[in-house]
C-alpha positions in Angstrom: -122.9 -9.2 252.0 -124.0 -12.8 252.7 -125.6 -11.2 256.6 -127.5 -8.6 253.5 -128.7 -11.5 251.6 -129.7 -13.6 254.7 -131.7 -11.2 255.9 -133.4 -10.9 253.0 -134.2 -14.5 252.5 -135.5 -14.5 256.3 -137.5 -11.4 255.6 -136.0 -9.3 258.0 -136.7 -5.7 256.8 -135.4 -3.4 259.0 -132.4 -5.5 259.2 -131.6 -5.7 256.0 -131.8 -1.9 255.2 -129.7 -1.2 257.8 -126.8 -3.8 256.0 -127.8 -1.8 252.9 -127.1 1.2 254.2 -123.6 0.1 255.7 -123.0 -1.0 252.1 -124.1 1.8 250.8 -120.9 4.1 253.0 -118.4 1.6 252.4 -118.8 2.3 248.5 -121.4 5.0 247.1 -120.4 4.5 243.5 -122.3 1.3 243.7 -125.7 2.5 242.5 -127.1 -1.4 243.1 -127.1 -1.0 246.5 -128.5 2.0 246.5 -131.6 0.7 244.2 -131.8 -2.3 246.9 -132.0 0.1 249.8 -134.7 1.9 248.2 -137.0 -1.6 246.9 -136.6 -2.3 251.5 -137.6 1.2 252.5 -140.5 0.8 250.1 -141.4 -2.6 251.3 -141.3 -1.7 254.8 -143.8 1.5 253.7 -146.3 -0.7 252.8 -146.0 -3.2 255.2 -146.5 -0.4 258.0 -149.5 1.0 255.6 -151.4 -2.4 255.9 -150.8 -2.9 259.7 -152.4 0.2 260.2 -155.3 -0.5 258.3 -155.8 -3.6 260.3 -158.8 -2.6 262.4 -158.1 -3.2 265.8 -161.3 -4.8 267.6 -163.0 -3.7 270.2 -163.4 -6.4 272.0 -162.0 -10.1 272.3 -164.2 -13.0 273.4 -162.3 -15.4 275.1 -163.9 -18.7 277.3 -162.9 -17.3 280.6 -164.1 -13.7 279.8 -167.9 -15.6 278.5 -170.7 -15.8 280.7 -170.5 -18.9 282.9 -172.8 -20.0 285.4 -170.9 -21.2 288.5 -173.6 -21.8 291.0 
């Protein structure tokens, strides 16, 4: 439980609904867990949502990639 809660706190998603889920076969009656397991799968939906909106640019500008006169 406390490895559930820690990763939580730490914000480790896919961590922490994997515990849940461990949780979740060592006692199904316990419909808390289950609610839990549910509020991280959604979480992790939208944070995989917004990283694919992200648009990915084209191109970078960097100082080495810049037009510089060496002569």
């Amino acid at each position: 439980m406390f490895a559930l809660f820690s990763a939580i706190q730490r914000r480790v998603w896919v961590r922490a609904k994997k515990l849940c889920y461990e949780l979740i076969l060592c006692d199904p009656l316990r419909k808390n867990y289950r609610d839990l397991y549910d509020r991280i799968d959604q979480i992790i939906r939208v944070m995989n949502q917004r990283l694919r909106r992200q648009p990915i640019p084209s191109r970078i500008t960097t100082a080495s990639s810049g037009n510089t006169d060496h002569g």
